[in-house]
N, C-alpha and C positions, 0 to 999 in steps of 0.2 A: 519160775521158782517161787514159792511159799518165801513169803517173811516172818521170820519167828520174834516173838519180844526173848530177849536176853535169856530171862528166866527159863521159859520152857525150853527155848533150847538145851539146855543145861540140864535140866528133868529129863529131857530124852534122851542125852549122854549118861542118865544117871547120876549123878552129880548132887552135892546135899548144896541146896542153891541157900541153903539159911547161914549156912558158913564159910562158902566158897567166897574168895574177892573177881570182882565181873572184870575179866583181863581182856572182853571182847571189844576190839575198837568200835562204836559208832561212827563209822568217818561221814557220812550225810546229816547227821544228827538226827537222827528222825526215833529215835528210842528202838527200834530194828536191829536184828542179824542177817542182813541180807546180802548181795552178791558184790557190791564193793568191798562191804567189811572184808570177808572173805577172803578176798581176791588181795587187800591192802595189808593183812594181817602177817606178821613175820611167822613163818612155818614153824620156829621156833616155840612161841608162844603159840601154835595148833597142836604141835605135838604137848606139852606141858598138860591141856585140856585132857590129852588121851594119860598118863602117866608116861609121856617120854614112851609112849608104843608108838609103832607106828600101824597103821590101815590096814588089814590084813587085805581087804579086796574093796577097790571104788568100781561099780558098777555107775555108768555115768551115759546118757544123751544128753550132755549141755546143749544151751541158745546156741543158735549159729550165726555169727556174723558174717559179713558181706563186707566186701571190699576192704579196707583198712581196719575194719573192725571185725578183729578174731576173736570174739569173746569166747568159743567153744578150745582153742589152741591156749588162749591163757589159763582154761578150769584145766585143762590137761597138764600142761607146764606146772601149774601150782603144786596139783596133787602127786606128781612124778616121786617128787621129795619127802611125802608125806605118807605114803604108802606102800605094800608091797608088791601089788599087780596093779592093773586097771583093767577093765576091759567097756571100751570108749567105741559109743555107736556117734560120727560124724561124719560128712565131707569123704568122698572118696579122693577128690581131685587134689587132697594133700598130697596124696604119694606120687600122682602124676605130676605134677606142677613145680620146677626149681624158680620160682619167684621173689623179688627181694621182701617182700611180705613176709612168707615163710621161713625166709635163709632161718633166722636165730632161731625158731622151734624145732625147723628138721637138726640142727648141730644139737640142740639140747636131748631132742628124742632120740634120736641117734643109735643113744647109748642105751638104750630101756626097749625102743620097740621091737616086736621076735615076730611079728603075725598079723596080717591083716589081709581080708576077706571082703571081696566087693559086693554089694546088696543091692538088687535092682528096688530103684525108688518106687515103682508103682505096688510093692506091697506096703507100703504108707499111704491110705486112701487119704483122699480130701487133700494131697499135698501137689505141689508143684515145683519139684526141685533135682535137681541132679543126685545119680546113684551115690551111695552112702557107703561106706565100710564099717565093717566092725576091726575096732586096730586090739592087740593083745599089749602091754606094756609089764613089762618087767624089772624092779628095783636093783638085781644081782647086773651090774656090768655085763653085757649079753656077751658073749666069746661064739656065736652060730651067727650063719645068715639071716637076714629078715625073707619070711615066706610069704608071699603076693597072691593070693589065688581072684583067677579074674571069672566074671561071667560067665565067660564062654568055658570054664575049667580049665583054662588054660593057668599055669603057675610058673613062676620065676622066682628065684633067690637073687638078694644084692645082700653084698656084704655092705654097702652103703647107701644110705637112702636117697643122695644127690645121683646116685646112678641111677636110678629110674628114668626112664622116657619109653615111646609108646613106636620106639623103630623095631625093626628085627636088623638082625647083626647085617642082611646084605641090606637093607636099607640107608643103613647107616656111613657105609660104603659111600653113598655119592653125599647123603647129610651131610658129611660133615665139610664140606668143600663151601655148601651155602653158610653155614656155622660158622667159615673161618676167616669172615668178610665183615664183622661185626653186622650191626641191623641198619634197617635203613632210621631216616631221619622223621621220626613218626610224632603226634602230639594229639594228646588226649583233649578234646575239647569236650565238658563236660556239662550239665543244665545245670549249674551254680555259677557257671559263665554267662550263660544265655539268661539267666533271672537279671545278674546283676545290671547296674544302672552302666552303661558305658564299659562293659564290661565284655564285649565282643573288642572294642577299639581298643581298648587297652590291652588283652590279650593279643594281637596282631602286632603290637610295638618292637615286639623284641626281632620282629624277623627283615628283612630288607623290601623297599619296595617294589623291585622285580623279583621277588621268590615267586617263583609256581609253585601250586599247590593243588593236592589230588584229595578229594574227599571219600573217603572208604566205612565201613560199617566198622561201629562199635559195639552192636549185638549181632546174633546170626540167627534165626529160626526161634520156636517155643524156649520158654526155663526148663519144660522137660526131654527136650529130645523128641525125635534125632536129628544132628546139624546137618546141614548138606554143608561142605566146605565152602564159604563164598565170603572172600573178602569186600564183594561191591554185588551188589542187589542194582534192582529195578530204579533205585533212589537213589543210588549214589554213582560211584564213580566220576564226578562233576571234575571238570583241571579249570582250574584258573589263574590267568595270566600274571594277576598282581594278588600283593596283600590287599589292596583295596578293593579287587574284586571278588575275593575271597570272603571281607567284611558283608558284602554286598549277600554274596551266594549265600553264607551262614543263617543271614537273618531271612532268608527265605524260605531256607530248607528247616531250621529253627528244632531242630532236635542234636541230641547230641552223637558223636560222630569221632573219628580219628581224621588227623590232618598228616598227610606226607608233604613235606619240604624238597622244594628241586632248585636245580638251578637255572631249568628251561623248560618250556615247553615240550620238546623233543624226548626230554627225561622222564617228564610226569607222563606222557601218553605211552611209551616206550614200556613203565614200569604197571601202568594199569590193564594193558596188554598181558604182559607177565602174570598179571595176578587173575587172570579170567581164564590163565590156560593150565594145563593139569600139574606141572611141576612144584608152581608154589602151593594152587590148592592143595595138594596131596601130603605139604606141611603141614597145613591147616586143619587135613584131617585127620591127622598124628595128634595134632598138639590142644584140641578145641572139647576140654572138657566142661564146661557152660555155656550158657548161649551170650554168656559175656567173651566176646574177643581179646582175652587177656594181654599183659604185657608178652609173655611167656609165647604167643601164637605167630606174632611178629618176629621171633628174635634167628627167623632160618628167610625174610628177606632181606637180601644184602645190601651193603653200604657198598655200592661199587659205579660207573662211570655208566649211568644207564643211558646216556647219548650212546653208545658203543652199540653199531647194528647188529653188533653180534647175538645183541638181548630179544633180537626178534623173533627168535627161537627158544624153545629149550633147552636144543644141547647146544647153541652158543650162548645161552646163557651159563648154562655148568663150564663149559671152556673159558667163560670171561673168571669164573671163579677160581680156575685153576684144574681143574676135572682134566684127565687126561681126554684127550680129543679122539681116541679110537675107543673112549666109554659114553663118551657122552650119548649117541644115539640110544645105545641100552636101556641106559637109566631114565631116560625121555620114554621110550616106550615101557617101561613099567610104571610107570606114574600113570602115564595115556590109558591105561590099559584098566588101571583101580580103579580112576577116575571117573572112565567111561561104564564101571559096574554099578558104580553109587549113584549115576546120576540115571542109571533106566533105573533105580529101585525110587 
């Protein structure tokens, strides 16, 4: 984004800047109108600039932030208030994704969004990043469905945006059984860990020294597509005995990674099993819209007694979950069956 001085900002809103008082916060100091002011400035005092109008139409591709940093969902948020429509080229995977990241902007959009349209990213050359939408936003309290239209032309209506996910209704049939076992005991070990001085040993403090521990992927394939579901690659899937052998494994393998917490040996091999076979991948390929393995990707394996041999299967793994015991074969071979399509492609 352009940094404007004060003044011409003002010239290009029109503005007689010889008698105007400059009501524009510099919050870095730096003599600028640029993307904090902005973003710090009470809408209040934005609207005041327009005559108490508000925007008749924000045409907007804001920055895209990454990970905790959503700076393209804050230009949206801002201008919600400020305007009468938008129409916002970002991030498709807002709409897939219920993450605590996004919780407060999906309640805030909520109300405004009516329309959004998935855009395959390879018509952005020179870029490398996951499909985009164009979202519609609307200032009237929307009283209609919000309309999804996807790639393949395929379209859906939610009356609410937390309803989205990427099952079909009989999918969701046995989903929700893995859903209703909370997740497993998982922990993001990240390269700000691995920089820091003593900074692996420190991070291992918090857990016992007999926990087992299974090491799984925290990316999956290219930024662009397409994922194969795979929560453990060629490099990972490592169990280790202790925390201290886990200290040991980390600074070997020296990238960053997710950590699962067991109580045994028995458990962590039990549950990396589970993760190499079609039932849980076939979560993963519901839920794996970046080639980051989100929090959101993990939240369908379950917190449940993975000593239990029953997990040495897939439909006693759905049985341990609570699945009736004359579905479980079923729902094991539709998984087997996708699973085994993606992975000849």
């Amino acid at each position: 984004m352009n940094n404007f001085n004060i003044e011409q900002f003002l010239d290009l809103t029109g503005y007689d800047t010889e008698n105007t008082i400059l009501n524009i916060r510099d919050v870095d100091g730096n003599g600028y109108y640029d993307i904090n002011d902005f973003l710090e400035m009470n809408n209040k005092d934005i609207l005041n600039m327009n005559d108490n109008k508000k925007w008749d139409l924000v045409l907007m591709n804001p920055p895209y932030g990454e990970g905790t940093n959503l700076l393209h969902l804050e230009f949206v948020d801002k201008c919600l208030d400020i305007s009468k429509k938008q129409v916002i080229i970002m991030p498709f995977n807002f709409i897939k994704l219920n993450t605590k990241t996004f919780k407060k902007y999906k309640e805030h959009f909520n109300e405004y969004l009516y329309d959004v349209e998935e855009v395959d990213s390879k018509l952005f050359s020179d870029t490398s990043m996951p499909n985009v939408g164009i979202y519609l936003f609307n200032d009237n309290k929307r009283d209609i469905d919000i309309n999804i239209k996807y790639l393949n032309n395929t379209t859906t209506k939610l009356n609410n945006i937390f309803d989205n996910n990427n099952f079909s209704k009989y999918e969701e049939q046995f989903i929700k059984y893995l859903d209703a076992k909370d997740n497993i005991n998982y922990y993001v070990f990240s390269h700000k860990i691995l920089n820091k001085e003593n900074g692996i040993e420190k991070w291992f403090n918090k857990f016992n020294d007999n926990n087992a521990f299974l090491l799984t992927n925290i990316t999956n394939g290219s930024r662009q597509g397409p994922w194969n579901p795979n929560f453990i690659s060629n490099n990972t899937g490592m169990i280790y005995n202790t925390k201290f052998d886990a200290i040991d494994g980390i600074k070997q393998y020296h990238k960053a990674c997710i950590f699962m917490k067991f109580n045994s040996i028995k458990s962590a091999k039990n549950c990396r099993n589970a993760l190499l076979r079609p039932l849980l991948r076939f979560t993963l390929l519901r839920t794996q819209t970046t080639f980051n393995i989100l929090e959101y990707c993990y939240k369908y394996i379950p917190n449940i007694d993975w000593s239990d041999d029953r997990v040495k299967t897939d439909e006693g793994l759905l049985e341990v979950c609570g699945c009736p015991k004359n579905k479980c074969k079923e729902y094991a071979d539709y998984c087997k069956k996708i699973i085994e399509e993606v992975d000849k492609k």
